[in-house]
TORKOL-4160 file (C-alpha; in steps of 0.2 Angstrom, whole numbers, padded with zeros to 4 digits, m for minus):
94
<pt num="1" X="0816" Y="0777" Z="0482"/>
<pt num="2" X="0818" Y="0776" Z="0499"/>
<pt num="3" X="0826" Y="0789" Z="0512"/>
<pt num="4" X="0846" Y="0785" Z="0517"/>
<pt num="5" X="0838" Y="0791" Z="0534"/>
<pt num="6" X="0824" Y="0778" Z="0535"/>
<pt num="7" X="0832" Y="0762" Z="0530"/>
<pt num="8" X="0833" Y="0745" Z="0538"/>
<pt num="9" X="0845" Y="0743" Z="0553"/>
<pt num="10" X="0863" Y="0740" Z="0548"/>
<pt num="11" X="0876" Y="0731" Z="0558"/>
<pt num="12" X="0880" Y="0739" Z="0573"/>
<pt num="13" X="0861" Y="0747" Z="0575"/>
<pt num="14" X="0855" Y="0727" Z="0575"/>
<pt num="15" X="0867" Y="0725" Z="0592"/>
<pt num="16" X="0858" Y="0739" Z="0598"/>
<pt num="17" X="0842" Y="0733" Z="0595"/>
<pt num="18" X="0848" Y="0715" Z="0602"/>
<pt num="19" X="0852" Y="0724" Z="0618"/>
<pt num="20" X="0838" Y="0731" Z="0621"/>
<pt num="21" X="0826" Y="0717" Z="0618"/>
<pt num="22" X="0837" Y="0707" Z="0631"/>
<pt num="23" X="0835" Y="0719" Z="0644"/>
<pt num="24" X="0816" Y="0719" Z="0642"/>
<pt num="25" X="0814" Y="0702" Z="0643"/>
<pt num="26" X="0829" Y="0695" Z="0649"/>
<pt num="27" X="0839" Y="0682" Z="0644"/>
<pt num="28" X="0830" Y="0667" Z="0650"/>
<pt num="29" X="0814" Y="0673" Z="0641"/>
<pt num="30" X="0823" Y="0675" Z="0624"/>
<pt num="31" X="0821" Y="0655" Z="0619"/>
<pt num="32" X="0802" Y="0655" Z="0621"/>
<pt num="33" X="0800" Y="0670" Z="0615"/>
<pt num="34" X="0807" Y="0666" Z="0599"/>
<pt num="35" X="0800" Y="0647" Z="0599"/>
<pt num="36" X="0781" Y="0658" Z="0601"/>
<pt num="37" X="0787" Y="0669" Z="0587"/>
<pt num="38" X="0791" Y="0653" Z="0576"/>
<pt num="39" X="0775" Y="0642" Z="0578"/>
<pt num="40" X="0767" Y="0661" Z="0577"/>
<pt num="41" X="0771" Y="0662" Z="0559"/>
<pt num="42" X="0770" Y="0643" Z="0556"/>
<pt num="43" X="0754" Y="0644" Z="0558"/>
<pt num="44" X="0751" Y="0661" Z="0551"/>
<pt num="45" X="0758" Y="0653" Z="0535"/>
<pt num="46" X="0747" Y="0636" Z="0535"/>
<pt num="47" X="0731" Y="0648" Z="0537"/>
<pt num="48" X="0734" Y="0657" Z="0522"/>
<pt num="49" X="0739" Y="0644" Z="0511"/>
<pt num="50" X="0723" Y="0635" Z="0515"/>
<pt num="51" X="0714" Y="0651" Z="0511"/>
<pt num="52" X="0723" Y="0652" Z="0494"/>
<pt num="53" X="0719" Y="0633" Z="0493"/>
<pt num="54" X="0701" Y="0637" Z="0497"/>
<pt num="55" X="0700" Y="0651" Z="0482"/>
<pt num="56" X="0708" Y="0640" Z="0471"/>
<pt num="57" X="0696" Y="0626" Z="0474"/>
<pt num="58" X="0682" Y="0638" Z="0471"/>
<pt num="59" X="0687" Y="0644" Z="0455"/>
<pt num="60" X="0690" Y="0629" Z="0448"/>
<pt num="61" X="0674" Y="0619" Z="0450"/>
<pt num="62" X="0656" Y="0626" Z="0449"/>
<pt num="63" X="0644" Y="0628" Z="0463"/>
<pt num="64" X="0634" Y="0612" Z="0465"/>
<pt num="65" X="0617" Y="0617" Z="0467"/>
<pt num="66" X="0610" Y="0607" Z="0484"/>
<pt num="67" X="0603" Y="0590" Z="0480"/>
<pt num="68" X="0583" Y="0589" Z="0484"/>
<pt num="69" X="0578" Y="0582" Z="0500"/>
<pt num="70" X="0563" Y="0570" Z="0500"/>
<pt num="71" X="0551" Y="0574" Z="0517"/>
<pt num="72" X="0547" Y="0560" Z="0527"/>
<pt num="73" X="0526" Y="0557" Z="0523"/>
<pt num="74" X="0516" Y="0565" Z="0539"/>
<pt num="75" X="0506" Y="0554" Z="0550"/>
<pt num="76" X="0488" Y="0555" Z="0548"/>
<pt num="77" X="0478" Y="0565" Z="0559"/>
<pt num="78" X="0469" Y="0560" Z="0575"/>
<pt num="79" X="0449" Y="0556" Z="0572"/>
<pt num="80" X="0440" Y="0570" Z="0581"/>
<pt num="81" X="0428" Y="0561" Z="0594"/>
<pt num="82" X="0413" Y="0573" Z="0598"/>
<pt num="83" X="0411" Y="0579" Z="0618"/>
<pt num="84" X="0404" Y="0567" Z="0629"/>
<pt num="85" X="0388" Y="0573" Z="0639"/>
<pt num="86" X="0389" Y="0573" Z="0658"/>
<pt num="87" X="0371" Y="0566" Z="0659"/>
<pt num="88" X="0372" Y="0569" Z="0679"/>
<pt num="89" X="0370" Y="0590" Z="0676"/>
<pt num="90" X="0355" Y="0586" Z="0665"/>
<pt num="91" X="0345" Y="0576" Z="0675"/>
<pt num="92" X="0351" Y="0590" Z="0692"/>
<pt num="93" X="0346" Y="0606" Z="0677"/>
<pt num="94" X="0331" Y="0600" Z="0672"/>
């Protein structure tokens, strides 16, 4: 059970609280602050519902092993021509 000490704010401790976040921010800061917090948690939820989404899709259907891929047929390879003399350093050697 929880402490009577550490609870959550009560009425009164909330104006408090209020106070102090407008004097830190100001009072022309508090709507975008709470429009950040809001699309903050929007998008917090739609992340983990696809995640529970995603685990769900999982568990319901087996892995699909990967379909075989057919490799494109390899050119032929280039006839090797032999090296062609110079017959002007044979007639200078010899």
């Amino acid at each position: 059970m929880l402490n009577p000490m550490i609870g959550l704010p009560q009425g009164a401790e909330w104006l408090v609280i209020l106070a102090i976040v407008i004097l830190v921010f100001g009072a022309a800061k508090l709507p975008d602050l709470a429009r950040g917090t809001g699309q903050a948690l929007r998008i917090f939820k739609a992340e983990t519902k696809g995640l529970r989404d995603d685990e769900d899709d999982e568990k319901s259907t087996p892995p699909v092993p990967p379909a075989a891929t057919e490799l494109p047929p390899t050119p032929p390879a280039a006839p090797v021509q032999p090296p062609v003399e110079d017959r002007q350093a044979d007639k200078n050697n010899g």
